[in-house]
N, C-alpha and C positions, 0 to 999 in steps of 0.2 A: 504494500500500500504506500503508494508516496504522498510525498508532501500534502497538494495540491487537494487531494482527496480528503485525508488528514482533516485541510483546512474547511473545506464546504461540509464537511459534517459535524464539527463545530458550529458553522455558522447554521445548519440545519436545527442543529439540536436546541442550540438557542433562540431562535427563530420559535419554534414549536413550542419552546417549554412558552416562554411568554405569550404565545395563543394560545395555549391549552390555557393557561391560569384567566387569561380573558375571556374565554371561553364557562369555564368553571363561575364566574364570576357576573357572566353576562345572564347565564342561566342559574343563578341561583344555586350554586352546587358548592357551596363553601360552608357550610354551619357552621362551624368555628369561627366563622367571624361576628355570631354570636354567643355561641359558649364558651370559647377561648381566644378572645378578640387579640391581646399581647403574644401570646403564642405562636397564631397563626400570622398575624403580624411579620414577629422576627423570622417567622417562616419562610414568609414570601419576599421579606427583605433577599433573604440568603438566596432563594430559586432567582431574582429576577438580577441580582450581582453575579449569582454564576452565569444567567445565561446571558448579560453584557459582556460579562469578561469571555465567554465560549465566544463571541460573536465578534467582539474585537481583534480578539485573539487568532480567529481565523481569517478574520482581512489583513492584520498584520503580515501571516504566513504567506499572503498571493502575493503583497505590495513589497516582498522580501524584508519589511520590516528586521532590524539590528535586535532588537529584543522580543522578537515575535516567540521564538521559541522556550524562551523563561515563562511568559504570558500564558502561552498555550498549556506545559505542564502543568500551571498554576490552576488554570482554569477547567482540567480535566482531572485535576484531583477534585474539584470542586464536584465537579460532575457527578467524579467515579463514588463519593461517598452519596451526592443524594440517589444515585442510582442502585446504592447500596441500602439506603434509609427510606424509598420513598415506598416499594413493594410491601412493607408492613401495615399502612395504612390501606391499602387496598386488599390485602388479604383480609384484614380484618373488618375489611365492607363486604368480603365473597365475592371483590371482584379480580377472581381469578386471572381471568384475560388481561387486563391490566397491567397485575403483577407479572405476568408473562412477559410483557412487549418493557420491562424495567431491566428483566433478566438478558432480553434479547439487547439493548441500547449498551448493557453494560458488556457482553462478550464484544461487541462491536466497538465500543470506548477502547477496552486492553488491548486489541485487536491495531487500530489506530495508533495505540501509544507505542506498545512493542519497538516496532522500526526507529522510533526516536529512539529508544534506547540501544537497542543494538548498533545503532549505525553512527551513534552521537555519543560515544563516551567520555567529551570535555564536557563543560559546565554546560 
């Protein structure tokens, strides 16, 4: 997987995650933001920071950006942990498919990051 690829699925992902949450939000699908209004809050602070920094972060990588690739690691750990955090909330709705397509983003995340590692063992 090179670069390039790397980069627009970043910008996918980020892209998406801040339509889903307007989504979620256009349709009234957020209760939390009456029963746990601070929570879901700092929640969606953290999804709409990571999915800026996934989206920057992958226009950096096209425009060869000098610090695009410190960004991008940054911003896919960001990812890789709500990718890791967010399928619990949906299991615990039954919403199994959901939680599926968290599991599938995340093999495709590692997938993505790998090449960077292997092929980039300076800073």
């Amino acid at each position: 997987m090179n670069k390039l690829n790397a980069a627009l699925y970043s910008i996918f992902v980020g892209i998406t995650m801040i339509g889903a949450w307007i989504m979620f939000y256009v349709t009234d699908n957020i209760p939390e933001l009456e029963t746990a209004p601070v929570q879901i809050g700092m929640h969606l602070m953290a999804e709409f920071v990571t999915a800026a920094l996934l989206i920057v972060s992958g226009l950096a990588i096209i425009k060869n950006k000098e610090w695009a690739f410190k960004l991008y690691l940054f911003s896919m750990g960001m990812l890789v942990y709500t990718l890791i955090q967010s399928p619990g909330y949906f299991l615990q709705q039954g919403e199994i498919a959901l939680a599926g397509m968290f599991v599938v983003l995340f093999v495709i995340a590692l997938a993505f990051l790998y090449p960077f590692f292997s092929n980039n063992q300076s800073s």
